[in-house]
VORO-711518 format. One record per residue (C-alpha): x, y, z; residue in one letter. Coordinates in steps of 0.001 Angstrom, whole numbers, padded with zeros to 6 digits, always signed. Layout:
<recs>
XYZA/...
</recs>
This chain:
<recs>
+000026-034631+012266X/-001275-036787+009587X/-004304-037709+011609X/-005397-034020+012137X/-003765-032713+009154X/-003740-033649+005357X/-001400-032291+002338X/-003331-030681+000120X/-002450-029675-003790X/-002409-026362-004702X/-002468-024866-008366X/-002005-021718-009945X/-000071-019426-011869X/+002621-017789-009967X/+004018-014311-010867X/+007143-014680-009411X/+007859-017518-011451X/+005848-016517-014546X/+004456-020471-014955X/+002089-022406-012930X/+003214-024156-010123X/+001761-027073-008371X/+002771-027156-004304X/+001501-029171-001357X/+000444-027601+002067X/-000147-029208+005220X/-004197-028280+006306X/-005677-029101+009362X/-008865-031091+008985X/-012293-028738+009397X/-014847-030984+007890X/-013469-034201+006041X/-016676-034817+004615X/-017975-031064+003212X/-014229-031461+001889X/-012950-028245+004178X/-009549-027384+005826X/-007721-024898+007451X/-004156-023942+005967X/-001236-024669+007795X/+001625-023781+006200X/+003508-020606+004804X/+003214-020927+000867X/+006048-019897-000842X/+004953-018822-004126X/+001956-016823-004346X/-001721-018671-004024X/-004326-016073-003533X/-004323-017782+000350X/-002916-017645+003753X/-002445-019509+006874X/-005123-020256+008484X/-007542-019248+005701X/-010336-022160+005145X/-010905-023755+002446X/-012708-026497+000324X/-010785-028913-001325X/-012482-032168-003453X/-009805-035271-004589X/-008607-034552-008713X/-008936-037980-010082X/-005911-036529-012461X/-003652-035465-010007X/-004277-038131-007666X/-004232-035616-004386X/-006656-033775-002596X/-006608-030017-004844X/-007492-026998-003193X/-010632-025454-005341X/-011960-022316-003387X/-011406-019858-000338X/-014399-019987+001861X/-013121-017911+004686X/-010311-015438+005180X/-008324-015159+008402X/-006744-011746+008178X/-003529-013048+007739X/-001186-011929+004821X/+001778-013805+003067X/+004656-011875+001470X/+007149-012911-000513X/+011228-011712-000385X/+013663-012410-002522X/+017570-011778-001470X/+019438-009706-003931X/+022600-008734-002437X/+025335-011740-002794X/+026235-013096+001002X/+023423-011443+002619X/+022312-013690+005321X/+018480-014320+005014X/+018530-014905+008890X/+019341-011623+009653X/+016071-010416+008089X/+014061-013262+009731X/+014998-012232+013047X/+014179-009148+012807X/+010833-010412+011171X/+010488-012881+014066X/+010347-010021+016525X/+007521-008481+015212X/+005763-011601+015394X/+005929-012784+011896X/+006860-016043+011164X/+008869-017126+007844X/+009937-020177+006014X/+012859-020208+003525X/+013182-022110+000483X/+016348-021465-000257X/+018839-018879+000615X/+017516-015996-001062X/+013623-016471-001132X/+011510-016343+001995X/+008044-016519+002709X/+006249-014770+005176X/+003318-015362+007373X/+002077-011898+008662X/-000785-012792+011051X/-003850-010315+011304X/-003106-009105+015006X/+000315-007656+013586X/+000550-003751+012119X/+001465-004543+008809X/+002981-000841+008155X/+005533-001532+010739X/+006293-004587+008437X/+006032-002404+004913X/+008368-000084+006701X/+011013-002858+007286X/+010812-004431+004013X/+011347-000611+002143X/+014106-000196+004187X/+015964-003397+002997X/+014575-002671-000557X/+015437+001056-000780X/+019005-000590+000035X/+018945-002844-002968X/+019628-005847-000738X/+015725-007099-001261X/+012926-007444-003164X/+009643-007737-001684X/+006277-008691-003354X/+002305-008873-001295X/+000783-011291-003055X/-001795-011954-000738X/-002599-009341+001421X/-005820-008702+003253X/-007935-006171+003923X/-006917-005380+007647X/-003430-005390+006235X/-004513-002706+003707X/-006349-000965+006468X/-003023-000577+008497X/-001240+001055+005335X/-003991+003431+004841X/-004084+004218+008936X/-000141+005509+008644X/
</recs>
């Protein structure tokens, strides 16, 4: 992977953590010299950017790394974030059923997931899910990056 891929720093402020947060992605390599990639991971807490989004990154002489410093493309995709609130609930059970609607997930721990929604899925079948679990008290669910074909299926239904 490293040859194709590089980890890249991101930076920002993240709302579900109320602090910024520093966290490296894997990113396949675009254009090594223009300084673009393509993310390729989940992230967990909140960057305005999802997989496969590109982007251009430059090297921070004070972090050292590679840094993430603007979104030149959008891929459709949307991340959302969950957070487990009812003691013993098993994460997996929600990431199956994520899994067969064709959305991928990575968790952190055992009660915060991340979600990849990719732009060929109906993201108000995904909503719909998600209220379920929350209108149960079992979840909470935040969107905080979620594009415009996403928003397009929640106005559709």
């Amino acid at each position: 992977m490293a040859e194709t891929h590089k980890k890249i720093l991101f930076k920002y402020y993240s709302t579900y953590l109320e602090e910024v947060v520093s966290e490296t992605m894997w990113s396949e390599i675009i254009d090594e010299e223009k300084g673009h990639y393509k993310l390729d991971n989940i992230p967990f807490f909140g960057p305005l950017i999802a997989t496969d989004d590109i982007f251009r990154a430059e090297y921070d002489e004070n972090e050292k790394l590679i840094m993430h410093k603007e979104t030149i493309e959008h891929s459709g995709n949307s991340i959302v974030q969950i957070l487990i609130l009812e003691k013993g609930f098993d994460k997996e059970v929600i990431r199956e059923q994520l899994k067969q609607i064709n959305c991928l997930s990575e968790g952190l721990n055992d009660t915060f997931l991340a979600v990849e929604v990719t732009k060929e899925v109906d993201y108000s079948i995904v909503k719909k899910l998600l209220n379920e679990y929350e209108l149960n008290a079992i979840i909470e669910f935040a969107e905080p990056c979620l594009s415009d074909k996403h928003r397009s299926d929640l106005r559709q239904n």
